[in-house]
MDTraj code that builds the backbone (N, CA, C; nanometers):
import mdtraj as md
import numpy as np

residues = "UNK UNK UNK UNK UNK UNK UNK UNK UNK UNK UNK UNK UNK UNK UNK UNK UNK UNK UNK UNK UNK UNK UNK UNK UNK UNK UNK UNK UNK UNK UNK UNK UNK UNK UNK UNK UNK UNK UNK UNK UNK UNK UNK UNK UNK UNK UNK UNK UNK UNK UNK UNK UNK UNK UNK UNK UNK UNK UNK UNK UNK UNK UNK UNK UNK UNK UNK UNK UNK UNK UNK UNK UNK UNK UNK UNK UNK UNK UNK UNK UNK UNK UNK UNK UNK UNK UNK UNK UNK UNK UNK UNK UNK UNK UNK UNK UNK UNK UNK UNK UNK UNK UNK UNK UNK UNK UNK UNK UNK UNK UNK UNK UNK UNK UNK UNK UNK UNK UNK UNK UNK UNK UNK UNK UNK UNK UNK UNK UNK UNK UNK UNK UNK UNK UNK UNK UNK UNK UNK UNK".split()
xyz = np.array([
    [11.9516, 12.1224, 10.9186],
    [12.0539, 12.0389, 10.9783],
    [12.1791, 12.1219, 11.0045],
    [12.2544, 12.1179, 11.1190],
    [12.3738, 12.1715, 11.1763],
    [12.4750, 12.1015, 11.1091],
    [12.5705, 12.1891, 11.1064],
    [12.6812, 12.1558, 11.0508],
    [12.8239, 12.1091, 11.1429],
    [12.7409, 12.1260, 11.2910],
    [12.8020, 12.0995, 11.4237],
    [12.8352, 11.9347, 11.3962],
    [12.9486, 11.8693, 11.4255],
    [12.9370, 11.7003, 11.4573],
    [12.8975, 11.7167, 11.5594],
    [12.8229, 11.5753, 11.5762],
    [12.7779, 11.5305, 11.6884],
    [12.8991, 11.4214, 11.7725],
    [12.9166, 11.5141, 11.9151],
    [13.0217, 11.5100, 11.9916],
    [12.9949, 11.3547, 12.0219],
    [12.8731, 11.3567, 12.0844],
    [12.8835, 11.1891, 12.1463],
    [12.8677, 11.0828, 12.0549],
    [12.9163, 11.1131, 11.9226],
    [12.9487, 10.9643, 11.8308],
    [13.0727, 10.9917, 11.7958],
    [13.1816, 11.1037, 11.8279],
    [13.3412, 11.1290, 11.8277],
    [13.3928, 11.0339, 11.8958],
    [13.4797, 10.9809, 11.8794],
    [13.5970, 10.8969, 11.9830],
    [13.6934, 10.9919, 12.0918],
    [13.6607, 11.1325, 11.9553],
    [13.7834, 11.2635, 12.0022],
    [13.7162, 11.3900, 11.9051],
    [13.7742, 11.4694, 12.0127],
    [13.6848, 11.6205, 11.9470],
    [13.8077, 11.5891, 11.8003],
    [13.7078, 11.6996, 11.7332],
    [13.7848, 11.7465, 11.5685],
    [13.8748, 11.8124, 11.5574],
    [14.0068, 11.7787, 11.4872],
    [14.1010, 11.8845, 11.4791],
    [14.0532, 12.0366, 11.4402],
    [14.1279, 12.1145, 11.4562],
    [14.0768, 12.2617, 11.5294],
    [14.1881, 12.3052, 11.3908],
    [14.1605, 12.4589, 11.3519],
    [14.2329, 12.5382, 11.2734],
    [14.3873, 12.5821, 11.3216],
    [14.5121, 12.5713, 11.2435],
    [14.6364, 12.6440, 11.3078],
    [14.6041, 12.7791, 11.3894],
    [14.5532, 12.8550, 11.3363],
    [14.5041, 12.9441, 11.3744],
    [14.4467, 12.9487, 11.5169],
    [14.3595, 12.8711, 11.5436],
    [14.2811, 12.8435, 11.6794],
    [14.3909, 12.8003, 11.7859],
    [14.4470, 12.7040, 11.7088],
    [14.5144, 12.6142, 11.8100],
    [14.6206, 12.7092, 11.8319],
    [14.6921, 12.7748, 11.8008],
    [14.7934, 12.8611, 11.8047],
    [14.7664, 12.9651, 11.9249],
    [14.6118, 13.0318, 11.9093],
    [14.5659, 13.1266, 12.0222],
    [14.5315, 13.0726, 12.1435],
    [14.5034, 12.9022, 12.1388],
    [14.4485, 12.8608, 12.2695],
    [14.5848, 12.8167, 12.3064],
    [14.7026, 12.8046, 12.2474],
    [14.7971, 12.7538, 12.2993],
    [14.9211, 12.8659, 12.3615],
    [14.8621, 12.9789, 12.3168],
    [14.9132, 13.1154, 12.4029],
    [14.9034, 13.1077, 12.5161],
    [14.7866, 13.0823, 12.5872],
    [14.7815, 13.0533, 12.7123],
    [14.8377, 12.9693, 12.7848],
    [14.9411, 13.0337, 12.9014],
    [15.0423, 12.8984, 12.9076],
    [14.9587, 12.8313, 13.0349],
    [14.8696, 12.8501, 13.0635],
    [14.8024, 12.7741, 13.1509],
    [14.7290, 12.6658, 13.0884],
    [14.7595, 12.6113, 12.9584],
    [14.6316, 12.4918, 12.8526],
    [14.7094, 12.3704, 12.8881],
    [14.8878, 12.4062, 12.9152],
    [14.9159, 12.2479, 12.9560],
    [14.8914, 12.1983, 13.0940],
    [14.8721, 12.3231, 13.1432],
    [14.8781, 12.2929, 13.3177],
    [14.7218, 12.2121, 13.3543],
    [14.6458, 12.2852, 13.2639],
    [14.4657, 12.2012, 13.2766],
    [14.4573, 12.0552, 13.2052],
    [14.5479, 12.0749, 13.0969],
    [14.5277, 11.9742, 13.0599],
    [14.5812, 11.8022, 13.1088],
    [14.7054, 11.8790, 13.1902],
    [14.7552, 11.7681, 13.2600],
    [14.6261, 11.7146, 13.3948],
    [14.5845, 11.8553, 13.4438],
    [14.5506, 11.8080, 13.5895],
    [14.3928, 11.7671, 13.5271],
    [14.3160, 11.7563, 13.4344],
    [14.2335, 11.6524, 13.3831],
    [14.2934, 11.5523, 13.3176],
    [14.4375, 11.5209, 13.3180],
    [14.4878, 11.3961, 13.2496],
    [14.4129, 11.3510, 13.1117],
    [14.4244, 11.4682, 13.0355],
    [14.4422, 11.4579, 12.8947],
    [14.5027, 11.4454, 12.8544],
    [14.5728, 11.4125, 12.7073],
    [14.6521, 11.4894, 12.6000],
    [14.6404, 11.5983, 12.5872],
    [14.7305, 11.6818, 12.5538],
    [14.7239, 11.8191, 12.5525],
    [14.6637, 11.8564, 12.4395],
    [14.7198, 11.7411, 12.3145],
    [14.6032, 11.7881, 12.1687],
    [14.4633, 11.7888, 12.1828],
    [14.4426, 11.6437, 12.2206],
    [14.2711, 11.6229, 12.2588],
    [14.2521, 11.7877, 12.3462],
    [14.2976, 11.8380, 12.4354],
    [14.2203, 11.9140, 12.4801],
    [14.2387, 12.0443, 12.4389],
    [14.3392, 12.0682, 12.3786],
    [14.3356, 12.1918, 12.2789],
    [14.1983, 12.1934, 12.1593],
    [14.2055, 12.0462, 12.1093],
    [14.0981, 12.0450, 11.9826],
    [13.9752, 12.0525, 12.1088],
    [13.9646, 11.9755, 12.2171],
    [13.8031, 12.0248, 12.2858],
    [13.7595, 12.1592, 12.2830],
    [13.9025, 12.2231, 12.3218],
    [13.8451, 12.3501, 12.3507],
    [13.8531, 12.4518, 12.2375],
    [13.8997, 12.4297, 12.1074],
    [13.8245, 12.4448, 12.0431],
    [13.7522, 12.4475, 11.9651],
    [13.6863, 12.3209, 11.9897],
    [13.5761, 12.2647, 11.9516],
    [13.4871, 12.3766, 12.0073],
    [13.4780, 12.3876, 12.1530],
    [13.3586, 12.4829, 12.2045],
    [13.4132, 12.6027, 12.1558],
    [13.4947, 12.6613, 12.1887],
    [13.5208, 12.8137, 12.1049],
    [13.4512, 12.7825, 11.9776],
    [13.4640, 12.6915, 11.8616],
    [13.3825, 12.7328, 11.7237],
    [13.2647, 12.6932, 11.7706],
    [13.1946, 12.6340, 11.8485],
    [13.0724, 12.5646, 11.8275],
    [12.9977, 12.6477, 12.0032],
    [12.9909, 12.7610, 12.0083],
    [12.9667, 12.8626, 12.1551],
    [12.7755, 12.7962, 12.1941],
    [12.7334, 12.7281, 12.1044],
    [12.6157, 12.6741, 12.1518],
    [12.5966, 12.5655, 12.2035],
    [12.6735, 12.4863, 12.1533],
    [12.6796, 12.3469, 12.2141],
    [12.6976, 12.3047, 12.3703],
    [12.6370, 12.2085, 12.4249],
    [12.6608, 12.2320, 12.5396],
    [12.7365, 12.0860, 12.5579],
    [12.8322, 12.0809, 12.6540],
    [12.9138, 12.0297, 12.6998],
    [12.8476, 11.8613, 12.7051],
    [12.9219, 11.7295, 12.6052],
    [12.8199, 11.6205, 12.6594],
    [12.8311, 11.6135, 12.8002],
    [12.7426, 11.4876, 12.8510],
    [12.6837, 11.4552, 12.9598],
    [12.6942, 11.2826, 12.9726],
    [12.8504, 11.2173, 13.0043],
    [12.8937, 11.0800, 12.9815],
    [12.7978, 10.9914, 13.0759],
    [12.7763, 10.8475, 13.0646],
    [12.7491, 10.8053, 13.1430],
    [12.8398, 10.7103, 13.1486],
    [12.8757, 10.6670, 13.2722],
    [12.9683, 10.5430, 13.2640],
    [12.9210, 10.4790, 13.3888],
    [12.9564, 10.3561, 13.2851],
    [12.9139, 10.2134, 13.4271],
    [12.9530, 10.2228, 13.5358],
    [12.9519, 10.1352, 13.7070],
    [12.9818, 10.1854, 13.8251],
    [13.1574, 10.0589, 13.7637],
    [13.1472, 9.9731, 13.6493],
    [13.2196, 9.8521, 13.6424],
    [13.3412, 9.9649, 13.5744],
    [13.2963, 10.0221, 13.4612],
    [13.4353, 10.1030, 13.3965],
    [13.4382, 10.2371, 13.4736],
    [13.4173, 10.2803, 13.5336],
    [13.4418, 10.3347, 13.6612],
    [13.5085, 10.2948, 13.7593],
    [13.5470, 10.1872, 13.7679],
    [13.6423, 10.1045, 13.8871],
    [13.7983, 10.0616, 13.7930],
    [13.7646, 10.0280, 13.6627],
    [13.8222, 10.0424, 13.5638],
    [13.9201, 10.1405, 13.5761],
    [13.8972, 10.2534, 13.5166],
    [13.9365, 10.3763, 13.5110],
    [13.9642, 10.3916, 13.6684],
    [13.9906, 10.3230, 13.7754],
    [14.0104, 10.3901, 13.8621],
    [13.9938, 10.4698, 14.0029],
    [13.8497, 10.4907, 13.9149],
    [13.7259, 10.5750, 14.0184],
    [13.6555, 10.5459, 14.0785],
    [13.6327, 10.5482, 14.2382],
    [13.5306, 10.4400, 14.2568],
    [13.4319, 10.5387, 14.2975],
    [13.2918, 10.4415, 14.2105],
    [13.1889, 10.5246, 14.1724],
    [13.1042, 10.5732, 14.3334],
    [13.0249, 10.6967, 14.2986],
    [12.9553, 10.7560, 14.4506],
    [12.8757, 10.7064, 14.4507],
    [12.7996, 10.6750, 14.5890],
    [12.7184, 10.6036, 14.6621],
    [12.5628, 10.6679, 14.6606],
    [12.4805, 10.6182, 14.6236],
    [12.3456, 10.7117, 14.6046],
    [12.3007, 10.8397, 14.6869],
    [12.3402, 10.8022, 14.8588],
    [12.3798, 10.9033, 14.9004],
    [12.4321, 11.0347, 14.8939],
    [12.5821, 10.9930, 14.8264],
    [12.6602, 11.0758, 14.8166],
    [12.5994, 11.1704, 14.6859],
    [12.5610, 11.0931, 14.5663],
    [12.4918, 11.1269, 14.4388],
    [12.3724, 11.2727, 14.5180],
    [12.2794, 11.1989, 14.6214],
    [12.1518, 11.3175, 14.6563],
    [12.1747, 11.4164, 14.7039],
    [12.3253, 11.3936, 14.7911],
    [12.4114, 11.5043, 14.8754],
    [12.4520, 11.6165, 14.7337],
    [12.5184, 11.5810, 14.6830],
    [12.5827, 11.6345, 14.5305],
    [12.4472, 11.7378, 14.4864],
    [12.3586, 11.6698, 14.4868],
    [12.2540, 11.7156, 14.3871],
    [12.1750, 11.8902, 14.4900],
    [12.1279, 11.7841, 14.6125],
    [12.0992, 11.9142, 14.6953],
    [12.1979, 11.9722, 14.6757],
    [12.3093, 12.0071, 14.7241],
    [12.3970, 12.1369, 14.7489],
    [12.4161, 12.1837, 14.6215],
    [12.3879, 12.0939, 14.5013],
    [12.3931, 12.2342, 14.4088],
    [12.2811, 12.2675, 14.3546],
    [12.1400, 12.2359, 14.4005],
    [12.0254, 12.3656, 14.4057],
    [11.9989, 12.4563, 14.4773],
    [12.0911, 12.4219, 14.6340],
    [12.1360, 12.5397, 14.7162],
    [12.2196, 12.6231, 14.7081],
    [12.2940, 12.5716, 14.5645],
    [12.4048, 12.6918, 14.5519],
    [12.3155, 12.7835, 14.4074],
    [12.2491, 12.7134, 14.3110],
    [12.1744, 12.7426, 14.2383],
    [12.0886, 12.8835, 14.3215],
    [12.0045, 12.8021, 14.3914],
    [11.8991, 12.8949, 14.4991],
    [11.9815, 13.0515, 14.5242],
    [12.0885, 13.0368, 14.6050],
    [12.1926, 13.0926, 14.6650],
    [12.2289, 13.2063, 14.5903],
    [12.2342, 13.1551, 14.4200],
    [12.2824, 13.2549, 14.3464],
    [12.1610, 13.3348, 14.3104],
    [12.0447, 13.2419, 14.2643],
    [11.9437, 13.3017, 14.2129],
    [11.8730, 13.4567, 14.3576],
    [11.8658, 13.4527, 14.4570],
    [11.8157, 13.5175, 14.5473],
    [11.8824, 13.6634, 14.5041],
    [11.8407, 13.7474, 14.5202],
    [11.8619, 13.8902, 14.5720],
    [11.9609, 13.9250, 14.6303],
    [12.0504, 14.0034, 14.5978],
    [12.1581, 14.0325, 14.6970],
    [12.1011, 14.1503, 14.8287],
    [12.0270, 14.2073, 14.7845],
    [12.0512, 14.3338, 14.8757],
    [12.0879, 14.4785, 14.7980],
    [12.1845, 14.4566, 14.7181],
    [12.2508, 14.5998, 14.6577],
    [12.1847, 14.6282, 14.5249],
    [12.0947, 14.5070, 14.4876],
    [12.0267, 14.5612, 14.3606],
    [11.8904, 14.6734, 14.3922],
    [11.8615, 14.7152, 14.5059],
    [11.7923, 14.7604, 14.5610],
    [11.8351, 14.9192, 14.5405],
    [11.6965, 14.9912, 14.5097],
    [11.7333, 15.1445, 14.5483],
    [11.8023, 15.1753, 14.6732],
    [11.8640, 15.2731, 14.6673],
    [11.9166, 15.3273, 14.8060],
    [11.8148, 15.3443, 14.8828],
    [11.7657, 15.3981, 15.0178],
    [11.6837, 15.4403, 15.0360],
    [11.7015, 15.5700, 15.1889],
    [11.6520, 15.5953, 15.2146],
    [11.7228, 15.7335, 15.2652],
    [11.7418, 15.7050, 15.4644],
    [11.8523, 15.6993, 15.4499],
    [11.8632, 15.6167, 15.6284],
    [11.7508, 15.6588, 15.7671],
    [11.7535, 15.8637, 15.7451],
    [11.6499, 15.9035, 15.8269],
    [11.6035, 16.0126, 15.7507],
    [11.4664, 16.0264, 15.7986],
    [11.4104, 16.1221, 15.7292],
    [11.3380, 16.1926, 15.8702],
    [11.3834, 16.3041, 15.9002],
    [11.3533, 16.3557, 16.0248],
    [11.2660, 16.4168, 16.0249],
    [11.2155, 16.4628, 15.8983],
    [11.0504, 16.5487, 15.9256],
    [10.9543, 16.4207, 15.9059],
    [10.9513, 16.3317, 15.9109],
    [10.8057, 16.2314, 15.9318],
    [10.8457, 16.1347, 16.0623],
    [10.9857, 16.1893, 16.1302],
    [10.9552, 16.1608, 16.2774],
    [10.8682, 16.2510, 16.3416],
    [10.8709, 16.3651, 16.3546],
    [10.7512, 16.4558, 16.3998],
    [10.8853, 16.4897, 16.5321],
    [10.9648, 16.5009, 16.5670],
    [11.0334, 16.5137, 16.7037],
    [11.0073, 16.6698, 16.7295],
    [11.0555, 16.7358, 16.8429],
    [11.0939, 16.8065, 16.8623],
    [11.2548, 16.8893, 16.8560],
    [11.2339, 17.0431, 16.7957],
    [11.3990, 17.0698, 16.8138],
    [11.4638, 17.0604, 16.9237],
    [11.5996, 16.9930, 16.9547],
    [11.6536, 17.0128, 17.0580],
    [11.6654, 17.1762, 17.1352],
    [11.6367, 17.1844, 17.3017],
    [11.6199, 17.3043, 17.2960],
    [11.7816, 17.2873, 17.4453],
    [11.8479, 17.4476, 17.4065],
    [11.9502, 17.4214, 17.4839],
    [11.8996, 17.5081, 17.6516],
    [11.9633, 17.5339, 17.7414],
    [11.9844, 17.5743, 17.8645],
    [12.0823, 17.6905, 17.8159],
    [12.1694, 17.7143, 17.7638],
    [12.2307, 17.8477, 17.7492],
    [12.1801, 17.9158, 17.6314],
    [12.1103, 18.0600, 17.6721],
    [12.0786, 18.1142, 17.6030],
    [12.1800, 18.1902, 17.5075],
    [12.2876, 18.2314, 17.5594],
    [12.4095, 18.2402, 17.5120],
    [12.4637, 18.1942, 17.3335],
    [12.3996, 18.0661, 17.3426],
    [12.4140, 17.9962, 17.2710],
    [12.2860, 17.9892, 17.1709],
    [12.1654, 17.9429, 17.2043],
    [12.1090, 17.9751, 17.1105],
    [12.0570, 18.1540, 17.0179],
    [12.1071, 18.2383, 17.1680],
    [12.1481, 18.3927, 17.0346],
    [12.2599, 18.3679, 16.9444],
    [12.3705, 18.3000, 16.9787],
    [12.4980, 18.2837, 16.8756],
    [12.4696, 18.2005, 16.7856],
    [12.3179, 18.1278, 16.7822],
    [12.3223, 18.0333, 16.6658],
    [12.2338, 18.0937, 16.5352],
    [12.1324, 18.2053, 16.6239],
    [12.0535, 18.2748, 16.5658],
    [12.1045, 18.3907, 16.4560],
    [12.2464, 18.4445, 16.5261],
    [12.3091, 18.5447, 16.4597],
    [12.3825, 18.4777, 16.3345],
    [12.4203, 18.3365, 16.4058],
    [12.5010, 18.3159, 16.2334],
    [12.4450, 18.2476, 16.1802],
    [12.2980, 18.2118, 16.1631],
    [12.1738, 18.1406, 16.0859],
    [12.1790, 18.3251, 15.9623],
    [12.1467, 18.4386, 16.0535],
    [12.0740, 18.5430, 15.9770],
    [12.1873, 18.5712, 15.9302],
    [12.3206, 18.5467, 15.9247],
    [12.4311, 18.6484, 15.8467],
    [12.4901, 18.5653, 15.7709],
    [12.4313, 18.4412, 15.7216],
    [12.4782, 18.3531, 15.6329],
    [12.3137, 18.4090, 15.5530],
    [12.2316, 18.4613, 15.5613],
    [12.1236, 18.4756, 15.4654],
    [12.2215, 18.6192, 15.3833],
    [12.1920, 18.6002, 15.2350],
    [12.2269, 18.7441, 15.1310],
    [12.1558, 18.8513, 15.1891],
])
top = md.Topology()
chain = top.add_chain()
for i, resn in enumerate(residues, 1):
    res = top.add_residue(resn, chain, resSeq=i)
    for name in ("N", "CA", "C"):
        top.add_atom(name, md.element.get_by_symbol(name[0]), res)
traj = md.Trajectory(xyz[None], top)
């Protein structure tokens, strides 16, 4: 048996250590989140860390009526909207899961001896003796 509480019979996550709360409250960005999810700032200091001590737990999963949902404010999504939601995020799932491209070996852009071509040949001979002379005087 875990020594974790079980979140979804809480009213409110568990008070958190001075200690904890002190480091999550360094961050001066904890009131700014906590406002724009319209928390308390305690409740969401102790949520978070709640998950900081408890790094396995996974986040509950609420259900609420479409009635306290109108309640609260919110008016609930339309089944539609629910299947829309759902596809686009196994396409973003998909999206991530695929291959980028760069996990790939390099691979060598041309490889000119298994074209089989011919050397370019010039019209001034001029030129290919001057290429010949400083091919042999770059050899030791």
């Amino acid at each position: 048996m875990s020594n974790v509480p079980d979140v979804e019979q809480l009213d409110a996550p568990p008070p958190i250590s001075a200690e904890l709360r002190a480091k999550i409250l360094a961050d001066p960005n904890m009131a700014k989140m906590a406002a724009e999810l319209e928390m308390d700032l305690e409740e969401f200091v102790n949520t978070v860390g709640y998950y900081m001590n408890n790094p396995g737990v996974e986040p509950a999963f609420l259900v609420v009526s479409d009635e306290n949902l109108r309640k609260m404010g919110v008016e609930p999504p339309t089944a539609e909207a629910l299947e829309a939601n759902v596809r686009a995020s196994v396409e973003a799932i998909k999206a991530g899961q695929s291959p980028s491209g760069f996990e790939d070996a390099r691979k060598r852009t041309v490889d000119l001896a298994s074209q089989g071509g011919e050397a370019v040949k010039t019209t001034d001979s001029g030129l290919d003796d001057a290429v010949k002379k400083a091919r042999t005087s770059l050899k030791p």
